[in-house]
Structures are given as structure tokens and as C-alpha cells.
N, C-alpha and C positions, 0 to 999 in steps of 0.2 A: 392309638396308645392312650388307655387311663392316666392318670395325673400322679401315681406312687409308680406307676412303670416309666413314665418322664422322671419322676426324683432319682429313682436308683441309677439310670441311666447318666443322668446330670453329674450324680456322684461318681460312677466309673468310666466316666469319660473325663474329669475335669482333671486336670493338673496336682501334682499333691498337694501343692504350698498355695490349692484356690479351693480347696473342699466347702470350705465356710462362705465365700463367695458364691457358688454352685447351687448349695443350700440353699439357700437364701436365695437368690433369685428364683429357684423354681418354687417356691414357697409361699413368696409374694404372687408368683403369676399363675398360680395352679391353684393355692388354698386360700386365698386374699391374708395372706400371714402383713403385717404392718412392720415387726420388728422380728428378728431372727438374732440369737446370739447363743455360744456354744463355751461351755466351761470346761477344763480340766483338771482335775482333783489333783494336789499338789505331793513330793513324796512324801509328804509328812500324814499326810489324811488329814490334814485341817481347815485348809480352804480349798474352793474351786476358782481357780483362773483363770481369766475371758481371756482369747484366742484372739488377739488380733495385733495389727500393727500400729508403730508410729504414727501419730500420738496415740497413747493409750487414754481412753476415756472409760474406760469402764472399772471399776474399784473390783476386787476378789470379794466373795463372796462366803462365809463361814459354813462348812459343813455341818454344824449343828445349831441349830436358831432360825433358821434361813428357809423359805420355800425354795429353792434349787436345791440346799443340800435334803429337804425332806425328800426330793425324787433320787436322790443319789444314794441316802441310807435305806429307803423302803426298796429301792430299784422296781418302783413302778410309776406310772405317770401322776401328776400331779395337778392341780388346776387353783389357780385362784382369782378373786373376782376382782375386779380393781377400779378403785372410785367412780374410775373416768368411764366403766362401764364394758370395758373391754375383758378378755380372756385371757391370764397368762397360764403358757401353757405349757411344764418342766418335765422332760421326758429324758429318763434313763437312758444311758450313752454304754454300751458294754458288750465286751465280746465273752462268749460261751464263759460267761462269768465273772470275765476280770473288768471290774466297773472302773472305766474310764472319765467319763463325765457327766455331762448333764447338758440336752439341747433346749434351751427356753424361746418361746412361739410367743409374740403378741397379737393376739387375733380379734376382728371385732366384737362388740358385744354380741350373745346369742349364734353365734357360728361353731361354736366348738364342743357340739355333740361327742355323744362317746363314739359312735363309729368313727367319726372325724380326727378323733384325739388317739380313738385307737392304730388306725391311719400313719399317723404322724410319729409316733411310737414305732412302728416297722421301719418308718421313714431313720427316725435316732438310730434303728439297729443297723441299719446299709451304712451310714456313715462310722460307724464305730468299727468296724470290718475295714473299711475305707481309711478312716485314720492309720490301724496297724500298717497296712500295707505300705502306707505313704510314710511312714515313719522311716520306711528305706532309703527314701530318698530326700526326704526336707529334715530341717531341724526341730521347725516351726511348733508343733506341737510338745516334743519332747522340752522349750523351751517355756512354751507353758506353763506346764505341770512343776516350775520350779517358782518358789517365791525370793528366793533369794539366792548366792553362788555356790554350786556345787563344789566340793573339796574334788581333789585330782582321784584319791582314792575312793572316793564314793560315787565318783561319773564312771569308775571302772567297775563296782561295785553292783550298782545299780542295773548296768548294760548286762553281767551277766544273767540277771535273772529274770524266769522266764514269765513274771508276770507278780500279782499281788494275790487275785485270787481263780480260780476257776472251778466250774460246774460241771457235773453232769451226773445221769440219774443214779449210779452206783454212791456219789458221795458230793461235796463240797470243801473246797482246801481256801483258806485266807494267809497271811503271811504279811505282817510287819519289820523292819527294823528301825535299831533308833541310837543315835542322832540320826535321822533322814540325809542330813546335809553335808555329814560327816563320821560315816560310818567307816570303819578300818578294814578286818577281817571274816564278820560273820557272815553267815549265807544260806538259800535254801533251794534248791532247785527240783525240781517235779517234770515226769513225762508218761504220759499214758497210752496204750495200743490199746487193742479192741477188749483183751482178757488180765491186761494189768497196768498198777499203775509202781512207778519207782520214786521213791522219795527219798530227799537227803538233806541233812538238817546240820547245817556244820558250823563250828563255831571258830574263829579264827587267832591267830599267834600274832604278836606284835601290833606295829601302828603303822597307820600312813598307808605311801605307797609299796612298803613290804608285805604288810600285810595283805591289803590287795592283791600283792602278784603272787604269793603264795595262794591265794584262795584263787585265780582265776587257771595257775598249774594244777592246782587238784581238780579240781570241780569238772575242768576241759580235760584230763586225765580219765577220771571217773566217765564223762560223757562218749569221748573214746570209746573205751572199754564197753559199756553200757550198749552204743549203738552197732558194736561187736557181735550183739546177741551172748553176750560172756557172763557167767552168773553173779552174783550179787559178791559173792565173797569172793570171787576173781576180780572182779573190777576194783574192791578195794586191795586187792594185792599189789595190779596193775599200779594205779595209780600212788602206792605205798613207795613203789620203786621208783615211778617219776619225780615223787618228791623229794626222795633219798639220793637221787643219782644226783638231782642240782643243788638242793642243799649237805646232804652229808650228816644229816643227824642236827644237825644247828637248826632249823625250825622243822615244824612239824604240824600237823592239822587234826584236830579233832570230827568226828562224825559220826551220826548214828542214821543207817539207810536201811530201806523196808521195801520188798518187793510185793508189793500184796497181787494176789487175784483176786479180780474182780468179782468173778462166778463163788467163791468161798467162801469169801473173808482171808484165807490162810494167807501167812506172810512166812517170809526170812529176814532174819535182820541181823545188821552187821552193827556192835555196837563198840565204837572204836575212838573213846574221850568222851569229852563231859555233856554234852549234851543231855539234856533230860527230856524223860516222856513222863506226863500224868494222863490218867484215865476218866472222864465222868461215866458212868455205867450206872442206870436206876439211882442215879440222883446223889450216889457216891462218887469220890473224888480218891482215887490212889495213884502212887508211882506205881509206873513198872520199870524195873530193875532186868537188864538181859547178863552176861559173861561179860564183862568188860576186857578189850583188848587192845592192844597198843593204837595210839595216835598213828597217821598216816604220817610218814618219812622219820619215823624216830629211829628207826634201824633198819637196818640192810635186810631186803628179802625175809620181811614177816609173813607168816600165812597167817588167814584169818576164815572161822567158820561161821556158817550160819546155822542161825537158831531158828527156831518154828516159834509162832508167835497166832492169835487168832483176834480177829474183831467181829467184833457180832452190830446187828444193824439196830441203831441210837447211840451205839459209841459215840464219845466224843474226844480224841485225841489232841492233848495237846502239848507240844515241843516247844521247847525252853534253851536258850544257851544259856554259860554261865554269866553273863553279863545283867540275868534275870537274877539267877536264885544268889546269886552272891551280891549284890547289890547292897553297902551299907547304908543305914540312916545317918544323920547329922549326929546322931548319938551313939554311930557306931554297930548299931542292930543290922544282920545280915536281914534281906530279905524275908529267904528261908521262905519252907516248903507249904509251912502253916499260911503264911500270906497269899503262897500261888491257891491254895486249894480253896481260899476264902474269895480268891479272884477270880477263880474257873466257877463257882458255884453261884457267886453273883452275876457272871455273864452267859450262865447259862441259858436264856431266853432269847440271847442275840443271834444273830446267823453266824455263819463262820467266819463270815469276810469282816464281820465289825469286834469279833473277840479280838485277834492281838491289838488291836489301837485299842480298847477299853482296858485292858491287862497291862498296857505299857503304862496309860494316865496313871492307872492306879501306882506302878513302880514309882513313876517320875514324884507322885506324892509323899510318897516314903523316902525316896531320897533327899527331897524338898527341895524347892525353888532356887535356893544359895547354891546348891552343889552341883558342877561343872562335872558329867559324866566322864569316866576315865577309861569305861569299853565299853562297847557296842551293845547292845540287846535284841534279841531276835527269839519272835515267838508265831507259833505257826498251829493251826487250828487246825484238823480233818473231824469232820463230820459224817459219818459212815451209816448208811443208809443198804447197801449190798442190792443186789444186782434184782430189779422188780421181777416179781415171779417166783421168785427162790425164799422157802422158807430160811 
């Protein structure tokens, strides 16, 4: 047995609340690693926090400034030389896209070739596979990723979605919300088979725990339906009437959902409240504007249709709730459309996963530092690429 077939092994053999243990030992006795320690990116996206128990000795570490976070926003391995002579050596943590952490290696001087390092990097991807899974059963990690206490509504919040961002060779999808700590009703959820992907971008009614529970009846409504094989505009029917049956018109949910295929570009889309779409396409930035139709549970047995919509590959899609474009300044200035389009064009160069946190900074600016957010904000990035080999 090589010494990366002892790692992966170590890791899906070991206990879930010992992966970092695991690591780590076989690290030290396989690769002569001296020090071993494993970050997780917080829900805010602004530090990564070490994984470990009572007593805590290790401080968080800032995603921007920081060599751990340069391997968390480049999401490639990282190496720095350190006085004492030695290797540290910061390798992306992430599953089929959604970057979870960042595993840091201190290795002796002169040991840490690029095979070596590239090595160790396969080694970060077995544990980040390993994390999800163990996510079933331990806390430990999900515990991590937090710097400070979740609100009731945003632990429920958070749990339903299915991740922040993910890859693959047809596109790339990122996804933020904000307050991280204390988010109410917005949401976004994503699922892809082999020929499409579905997306829902939904913006949420009230505060608290209502809001919440109204977004986790739609959303689990919709997913329902969805995993029905039921069409787009059936599902939002479906779950039209879940909402209606328990509330009765008294709340209601906003959403706007796209079933694209992958092999086309072609979508449908249901566009059903406020949610917004903008475009960057050759280096312009537009809304796109669908039939606008009723909110989910605002009345009894709405039908709803879809519309044909097309992306072509360098699209850059990006979704807005209204917690974005309505956003006032201390002086009362709506956000508005003119500041998202000067937001989407200066983050044009970033990957998908880093636009909504750079579009949110830019919000929270415009709001300014005094003023205590009064909803949610959720923005969501697709990057569209279309399926290799198809003009």
C-alpha cells in the first residue's frame, strides 16, 4: 500500500468527529508533515476556523490578507517559506466545487516538491468528501464554520441549502446570503442530473422563525414536486397550493426557477415575485425581465406557465432578491439597478464562487456601517460555459 492509499484509507476508516486526527497522523508517519491543521470557511465567507477542541489555541484566520485564505480564494495549493526554514503548505478543501476549507501542512525544509504537494492536495480532496459525509453524524465541523451563534431561523435556514457553490464542466454556480448569522426568509436551492440543471432563487415573507418555516414549506414543496419528474411550472403549482392550504393567502413566497438543459443552453422559467435576474453577455450588463406571475400561496389554485429563455456559453447570470436592489443608503438612496450593474461589471474577473460576497461588500457599503440590515440579501452567480463540444 503507497502512502495516499494509507491516507484515503485512514480517512474512510476513521470515526467522523476524528477525521482531523486521522489526518494527521498519517501525515506525520507517511510524509514527515511536523504540524497538520484544517480550516473552515465561516458562513459569512470572511474567516476560516480551525477545527478543533477544548482548549482552543489556534485564532481564525481572515479569508483575505492571509496565506490559508489565498488557497481558499485561488482554490489551488499554496506554499510559503518560513524563517525557521520549513514548508507551509495550504491546500484547498472542497467538494465538486463547494470550497469548504483549507488543510495547512508544515513540512521540513526542502521536502515539499511539487509532486509531493500535488500529493497532498488529492490527500485535502479525500477529506473534504469525508467531511460532507461525516457532517451526518457529528456536529463538530458544522460547529466550525460558525464564529459566532446562529439565530433559530438561520440554523434552519442554512440546513436547507444545498451548499454555497458548485462545478462542473457545463457551468459554475456560487451563492451568498446576508446577515449570514441571522438570515429570515431568503433562499436558493440547485439540483442537477446528467442533461439538466433546476434552479430557484427565492426571496422570503416576514421574519424570524415564520419566515423560515414558510421558506422550508415551499422550497421542500417545490423539491417534492421536482423529484416527481413534474415540470417546472407544475411544481410551482404544487407547491402554490402547499402554501395556500397552510397559510390561506396570509403569507406567501416569492420565486423565480429555470430548468436549463445542459446539452442547449434552452431553459423555462417560472417567474413568480420579485426576484431579479441581470445578464453580463460581451461585457454588457442587462435585466432580464420574464411574464411576472403571482407569488407562491397568494391564492387558491393559481396555474403558472413557462417561458423559453436561452444562455449562450460566457453568460454570466446573476440573481438578486429584493433585499439587494431595494436596499436604502443613510440618505435614503435605493440601491437600484445602476449600482448592481456597476457591481456585476467590476466583479467580472472573479470566478462565480467569489461574486455574491464581493457584490454583497459592495451593498453593506452603500448602506453604511450605522445601519442594522432590516432583510435579508441573497445573490447568486451562474456562470455558463454549455456542454464541451457543442458549438
Amino acid at each position: 500500500m503507497n502512502r495516499f492509499e494509507a491516507a484515503e484509507r485512514a480517512l474512510r476508516t476513521a470515526a467522523p468527529h476524528e477525521l482531523l486526527d486521522a489526518v494527521r497522523a498519517v501525515l506525520t508517519e507517511r510524509y514527515d508533515a511536523e504540524a497538520v491543521e484544517l480550516f473552515m470557511a465561516d458562513y459569512g465567507l470572511t474567516v476560516l476556523q480551525p477545527v478543533s477542541v477544548l482548549p482552543h489555541t489556534l485564532e481564525p484566520v481572515p479569508v483575505h490578507g492571509s496565506p490559508v485564505g489565498r488557497a481558499f480564494a485561488s482554490q489551488a495549493p499554496y506554499c510559503e517559506e518560513g524563517r525557521d526554514g520549513r514548508t507551509y503548505a495550504h491546500l484547498p478543501v472542497s467538494v465538486r466545487g463547494d470550497r469548504l476549507g483549507v488543510l495547512s501542512v508544515t513540512l521540513p525544509g526542502g521536502l515539499a516538491t511539487h509532486e509531493l504537494v500535488s500529493e497532498l492536495a488529492e490527500v485535502a480532496d479525500v477529506l473534504g468528501h469525508e467531511v460532507i459525509v461525516a457532517e451526518r453524524d457529528t456536529d463538530l465541523y458544522l460547529q466550525a464554520r460558525r464564529k459566532e451563534r446562529l439565530t433559530l431561523a438561520a440554523e434552519m435556514q442554512w440546513q436547507l441549502l444545498p451548499g454555497r457553490s458548485c462545478s462542473r464542466a457545463e457551468y459554475d454556480l456560487g451563492a451568498q446570503l446576508e446577515p449570514a448569522y441571522a438570515i429570515f426568509g431568503d433562499n436558493f436551492d440547485w439540483s442537477a442530473t446528467a442533461d439538466h440543471l433546476t434552479l430557484y432563487v427565492t426571496n422570503g415573507m416576514g421574519e424570524g422563525i415564520e419566515a423560515s418555516l414558510l421558506t422550508n414549506l415551499a422550497i421542500n414543496a417545490l423539491r417534492n414536486a421536482r423529484r416527481a419528474d413534474i415540470p417546472i411550472a407544475d411544481q410551482a403549482a404544487l407547491a402554490d397550493q402547499a402554501v395556500y392550504a397552510h397559510y390561506r393567502g396570509r403569507c406567501y413566497l416569492s420565486v423565480l426557477m429555470f430548468d436549463f438543459d445542459l446539452a442547449t443552453g434552452r431553459a423555462t422559467v417560472v417567474d413568480a415575485g420579485s426576484p431579479q435576474l441581470l445578464r453580463l453577455r460581451s461585457g454588457t450588463v442587462e435585466r432580464v425581465t420574464f411574464d411576472a406571475q403571482l407569488p407562491l400561496g397568494m391564492f387558491e389554485e393559481t396555474d403558472y406557465v413557462a417561458q423559453d429563455f436561452a444562455v449562450e456559453p460566457g453568460d454570466r447570470l446573476v440573481f438578486v432578491s429584493d433585499g439587494v436592489h431595494a436596499v436604502a443608503s443613510p440618505k435614503g438612496e435605493a440601491y437600484g439597478e445602476s449600482a448592481l450593474v456597476r457591481a456585476i461589471q467590476s466583479t467580472r474577473l472573479l470566478p462565480a464562487a467569489d461574486v455574491p460576497r464581493a457584490i454583497l461588500t459592495e451593498l453593506n457599503r452603500h448602506r453604511g456601517t450605522a445601519a442594522l440590515p432590516d432583510d435579508d440579501a441573497l445573490v447568486v452567480c451562474l456562470d455558463w460555459r454549455g456542454r464541451p463540444g457543442r458549438t
